[in-house]
C-alpha positions in Angstrom: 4.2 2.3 50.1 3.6 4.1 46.5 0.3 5.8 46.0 0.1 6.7 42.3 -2.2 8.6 41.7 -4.5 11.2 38.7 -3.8 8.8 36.1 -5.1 7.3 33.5 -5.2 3.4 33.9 -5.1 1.2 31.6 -5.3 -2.5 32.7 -5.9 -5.3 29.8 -6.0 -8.1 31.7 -9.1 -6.8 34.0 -10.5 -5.3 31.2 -10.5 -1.7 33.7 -9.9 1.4 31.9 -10.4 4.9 33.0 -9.2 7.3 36.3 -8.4 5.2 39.3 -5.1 5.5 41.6 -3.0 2.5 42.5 -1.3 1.8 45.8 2.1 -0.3 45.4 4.0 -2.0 48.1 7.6 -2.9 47.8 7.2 -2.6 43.7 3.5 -4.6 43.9 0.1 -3.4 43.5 -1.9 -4.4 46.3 -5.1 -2.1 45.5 -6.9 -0.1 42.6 -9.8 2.3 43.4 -11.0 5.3 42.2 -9.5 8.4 42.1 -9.4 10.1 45.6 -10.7 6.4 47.7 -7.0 5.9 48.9 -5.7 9.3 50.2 -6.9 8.5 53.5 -5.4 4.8 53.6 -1.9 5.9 53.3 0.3 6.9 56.2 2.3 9.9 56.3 5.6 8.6 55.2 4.0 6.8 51.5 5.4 8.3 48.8 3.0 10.0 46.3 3.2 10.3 42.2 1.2 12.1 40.8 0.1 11.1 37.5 -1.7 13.4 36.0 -2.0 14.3 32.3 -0.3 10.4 31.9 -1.4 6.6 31.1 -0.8 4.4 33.8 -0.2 0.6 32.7 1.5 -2.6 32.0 5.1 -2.0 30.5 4.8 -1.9 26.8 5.7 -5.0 24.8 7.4 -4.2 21.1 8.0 -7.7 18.8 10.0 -5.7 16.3 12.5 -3.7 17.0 16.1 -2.7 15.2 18.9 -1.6 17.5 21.6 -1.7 15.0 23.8 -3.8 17.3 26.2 -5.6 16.6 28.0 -3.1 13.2 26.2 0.2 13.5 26.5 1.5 16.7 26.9 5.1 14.7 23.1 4.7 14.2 21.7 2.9 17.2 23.3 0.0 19.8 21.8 -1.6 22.6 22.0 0.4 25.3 20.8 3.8 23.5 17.8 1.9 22.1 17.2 0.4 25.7 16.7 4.4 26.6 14.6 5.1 23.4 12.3 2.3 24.6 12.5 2.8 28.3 11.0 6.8 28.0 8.7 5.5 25.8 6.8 2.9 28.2 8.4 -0.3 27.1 9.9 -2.9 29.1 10.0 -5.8 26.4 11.7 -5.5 23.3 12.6 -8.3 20.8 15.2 -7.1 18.1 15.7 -8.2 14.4 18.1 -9.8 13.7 19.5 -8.3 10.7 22.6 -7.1 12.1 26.4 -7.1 10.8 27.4 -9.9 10.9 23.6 -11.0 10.8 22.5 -13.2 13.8 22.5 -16.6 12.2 24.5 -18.7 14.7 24.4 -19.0 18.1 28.5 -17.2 19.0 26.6 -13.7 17.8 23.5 -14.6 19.5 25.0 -15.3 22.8 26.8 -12.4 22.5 24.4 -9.9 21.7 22.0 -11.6 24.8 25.0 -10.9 27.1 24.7 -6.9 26.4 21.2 -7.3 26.5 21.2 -8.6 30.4 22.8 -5.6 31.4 20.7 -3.3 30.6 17.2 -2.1 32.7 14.3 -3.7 30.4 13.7 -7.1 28.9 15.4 -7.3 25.9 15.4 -10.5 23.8 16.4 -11.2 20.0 15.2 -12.6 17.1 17.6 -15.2 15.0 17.7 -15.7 10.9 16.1 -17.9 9.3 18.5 -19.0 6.9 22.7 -18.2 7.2 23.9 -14.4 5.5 20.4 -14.0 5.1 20.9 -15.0 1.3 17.6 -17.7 1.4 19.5 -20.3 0.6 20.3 -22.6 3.6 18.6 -22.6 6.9 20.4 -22.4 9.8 20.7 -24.4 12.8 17.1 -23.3 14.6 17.1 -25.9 17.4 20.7 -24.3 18.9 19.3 -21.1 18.0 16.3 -21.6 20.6 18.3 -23.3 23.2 20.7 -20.4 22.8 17.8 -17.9 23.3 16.0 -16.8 20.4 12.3 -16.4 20.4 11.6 -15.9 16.7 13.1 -16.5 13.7 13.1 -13.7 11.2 15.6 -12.8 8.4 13.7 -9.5 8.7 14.4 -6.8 5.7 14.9 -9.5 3.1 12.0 -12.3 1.8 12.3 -15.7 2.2 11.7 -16.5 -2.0 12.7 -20.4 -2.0 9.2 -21.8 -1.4 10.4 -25.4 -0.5 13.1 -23.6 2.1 10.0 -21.8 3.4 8.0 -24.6 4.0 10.7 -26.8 5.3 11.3 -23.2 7.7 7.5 -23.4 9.1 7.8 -27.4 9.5 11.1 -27.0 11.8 9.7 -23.6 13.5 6.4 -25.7 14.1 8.4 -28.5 15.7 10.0 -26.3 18.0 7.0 -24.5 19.0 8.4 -21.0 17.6 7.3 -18.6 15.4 8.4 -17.0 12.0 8.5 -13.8 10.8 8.5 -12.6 7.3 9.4 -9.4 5.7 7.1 -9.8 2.4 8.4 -7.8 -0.5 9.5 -9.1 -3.9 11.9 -7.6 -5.1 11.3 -8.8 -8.7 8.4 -6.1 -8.5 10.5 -3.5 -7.1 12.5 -0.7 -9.2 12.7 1.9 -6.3 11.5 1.2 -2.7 10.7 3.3 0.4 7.1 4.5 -0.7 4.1 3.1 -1.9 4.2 3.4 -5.2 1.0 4.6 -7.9 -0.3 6.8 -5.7 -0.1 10.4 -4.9 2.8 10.4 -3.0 4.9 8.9 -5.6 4.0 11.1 -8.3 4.7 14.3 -6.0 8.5 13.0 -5.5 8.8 11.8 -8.8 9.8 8.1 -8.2 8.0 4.8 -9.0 7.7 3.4 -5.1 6.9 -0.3 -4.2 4.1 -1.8 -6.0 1.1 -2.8 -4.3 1.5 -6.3 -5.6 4.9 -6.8 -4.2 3.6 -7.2 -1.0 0.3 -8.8 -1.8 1.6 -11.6 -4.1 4.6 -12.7 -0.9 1.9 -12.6 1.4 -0.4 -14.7 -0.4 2.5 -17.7 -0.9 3.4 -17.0 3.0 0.1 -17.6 3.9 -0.9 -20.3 2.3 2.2 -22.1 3.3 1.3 -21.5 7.2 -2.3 -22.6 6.7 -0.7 -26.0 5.0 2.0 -26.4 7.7 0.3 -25.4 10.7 3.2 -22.8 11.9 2.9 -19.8 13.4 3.7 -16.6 11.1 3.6 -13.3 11.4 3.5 -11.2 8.4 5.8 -7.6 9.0 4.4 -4.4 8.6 1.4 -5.1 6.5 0.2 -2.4 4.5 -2.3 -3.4 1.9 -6.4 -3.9 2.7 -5.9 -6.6 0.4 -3.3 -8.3 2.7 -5.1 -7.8 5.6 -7.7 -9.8 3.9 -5.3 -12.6 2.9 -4.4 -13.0 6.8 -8.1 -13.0 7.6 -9.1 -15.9 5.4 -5.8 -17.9 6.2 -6.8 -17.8 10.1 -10.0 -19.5 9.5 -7.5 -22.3 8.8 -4.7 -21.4 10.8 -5.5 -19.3 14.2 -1.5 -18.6 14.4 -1.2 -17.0 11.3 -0.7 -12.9 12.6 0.0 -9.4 11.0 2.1 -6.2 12.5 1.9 -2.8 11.2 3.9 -0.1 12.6 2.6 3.9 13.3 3.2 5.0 9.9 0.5 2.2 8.2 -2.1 3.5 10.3 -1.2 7.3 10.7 -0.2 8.0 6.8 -1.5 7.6 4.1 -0.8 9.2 0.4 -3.7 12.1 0.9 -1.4 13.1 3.6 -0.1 16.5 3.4 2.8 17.6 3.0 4.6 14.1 2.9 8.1 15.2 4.5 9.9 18.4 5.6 10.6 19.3 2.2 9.1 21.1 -0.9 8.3 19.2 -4.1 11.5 18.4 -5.2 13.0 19.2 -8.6 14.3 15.4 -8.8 13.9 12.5 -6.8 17.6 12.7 -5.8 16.9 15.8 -3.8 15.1 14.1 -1.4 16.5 13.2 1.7 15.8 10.5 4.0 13.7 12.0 6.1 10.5 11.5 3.8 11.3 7.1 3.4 10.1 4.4 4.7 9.1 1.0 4.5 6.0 1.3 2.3 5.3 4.6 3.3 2.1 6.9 2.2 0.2 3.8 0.7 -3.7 4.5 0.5 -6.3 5.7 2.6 -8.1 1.9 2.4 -4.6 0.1 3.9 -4.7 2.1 6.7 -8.3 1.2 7.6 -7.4 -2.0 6.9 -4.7 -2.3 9.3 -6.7 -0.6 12.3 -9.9 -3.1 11.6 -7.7 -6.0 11.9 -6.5 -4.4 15.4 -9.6 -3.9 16.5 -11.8 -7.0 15.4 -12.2 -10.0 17.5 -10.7 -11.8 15.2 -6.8 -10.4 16.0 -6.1 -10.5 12.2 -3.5 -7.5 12.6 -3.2 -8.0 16.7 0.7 -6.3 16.9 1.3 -2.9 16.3 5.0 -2.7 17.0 7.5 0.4 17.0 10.1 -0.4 14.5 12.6 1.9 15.3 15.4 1.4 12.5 17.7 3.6 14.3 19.6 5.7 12.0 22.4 8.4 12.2 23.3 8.6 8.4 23.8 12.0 7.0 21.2 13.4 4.4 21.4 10.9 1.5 19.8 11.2 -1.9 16.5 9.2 -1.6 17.5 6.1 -3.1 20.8 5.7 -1.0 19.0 6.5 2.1 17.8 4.6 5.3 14.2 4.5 6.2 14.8 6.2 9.9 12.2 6.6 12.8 12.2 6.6 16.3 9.1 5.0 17.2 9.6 3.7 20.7 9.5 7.4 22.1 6.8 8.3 19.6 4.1 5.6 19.3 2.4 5.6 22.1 1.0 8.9 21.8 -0.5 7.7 18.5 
């Protein structure tokens, strides 16, 4: 017997939250009360945690994850992002699957499932959407299910062939599996890693990622879905005007979904200061540190993205990690990673 107790529980499938101890037998919970009703039910050889000062709850779930593995193991592999996610309450991963080489066949999939199932958590993988990740040819997504993938993603590049995309969403839809989509155009894009025409940019002196990048993908994702029926999931959304995109398309399609990570709804460009650094004399003396994926957008996006966790209607019903593990020495802004290590971090937040 296992009598945690002090905590905070959390239970989502009851619907219970608040302080109530827990009483496990051989790994299972046989009985929830409140705080202090099962001291006297336990015999004098039950272990005892206490949990005080912590939540107590279903392992965390994270849909989007990057463990660098397989080609960077200098910035992240399997087994250290395992233990990243492990201390911070997660016990399911997925990971993207823009690796080197990039997960589009199922030799690397297998593979990379193989280290996965040897390690302490649930780990599973995403597979690409279309080979190299160039957009151009899809790749074989029936073997990549039977294989083991559970989404396919060619996350950190957009899918721009529209008739590719659709005939993506028709073959996920077949299969009964998702897609995810990483929605940025570059076309709109002269210098990533912040949102850009707000104050943020103009303190680091660098043009950022247009607001309409992501609006205008998301709006051609979207719609697509709603015709097709498929699921999607759009990645780290950041706009209100996104999140209202999604809304509308799930009055047509309920499987149509958003994700936004810690930063979307923690920063926003009134945030200050916006790194560990001073106001630098040139955008090159910035280091990595300050950038990320659409990073500092406005004070509206963020409110945005925590309405559409919080409404019934699950518009924006994932908020995942992200966790782009990084080891890359400081980098002038442009040349640098987008780095965080979310799985410890986010669920304080």
């Amino acid at each position: 017997m296992l009598l945690v107790k002090n905590g905070y529980m959390i239970d989502p499938r009851s619907q219970r939250e608040g302080a109530f101890d827990l009483l496990l037998d051989h790994g299972k919970i046989v009985r929830i009360a409140q705080q202090g009703d099962l001291e006297d039910t336990v015999g004098p050889d039950a272990a005892v945690l206490d949990a005080s000062r912590c939540i107590v709850a279903p392992g965390l779930v994270d849909t989007h994850a990057h463990f660098r593995d397989p080609g960077y193991p200098e910035k992240e592999d399997i087994h250290s992002g395992a233990a990243a996610a492990a201390a911070g309450g997660y016990t399911s991963i997925i990971m993207m699957a823009n690796t080197n080489p990039p997960i589009d066949n199922t030799k690397v999939l297998k593979r990379v499932l193989e280290k996965c199932a040897k390690e302490k958590i649930h780990i599973y993988s995403a597979a690409n959407v279309t080979f190299h990740m160039q957009g151009k040819e899809l790749t074989d997504f029936e073997a990549l299910k039977e294989a083991g993938a559970k989404v396919f993603t060619d996350d950190g590049v957009p899918v721009r062939n529209r008739l590719l995309l659709r005939s993506a969403l028709l073959h996920a839809k077949a299969l009964d599996m998702p897609v995810s989509l990483h929605e940025e155009d570059p076309s709109l894009i002269s210098e990533n890693g912040i949102n850009g025409g707000g104050a943020a940019a103009a303190y680091y002196g660098i043009k950022g990622s247009p607001r309409e990048a992501e609006i205008t993908m998301i709006r051609e994702d979207v719609q697509a879905a709603a015709q097709t029926g498929a699921a999607l999931c759009i990645q780290h959304i950041s706009t209100a005007e996104g999140v209202a995109l999604v809304r509308h398309a799930r009055q047509i399609n309920p499987l149509i979904r958003a994700e936004a990570t810690p930063h979307h709804f923690s920063l926003t460009d009134r945030t200050r200061p916006y790194g560990n650094h001073p106001r630098p004399a040139g955008r090159h003396d910035q280091f990595h540190s300050n950038r990320s994926r659409a990073a500092y957008g406005r004070a509206e996006g963020r409110h945005a993205a925590l309405e559409g966790a919080e409404r019934y209607d699950r518009t924006g019903d994932r908020a995942f990690a992200f966790h782009p593990g990084t080891g890359e020495p400081r980098l002038p802004y442009d040349d640098a990673a987008a780095p965080a290590s979310d799985l410890e971090s986010r669920r304080i937040l």
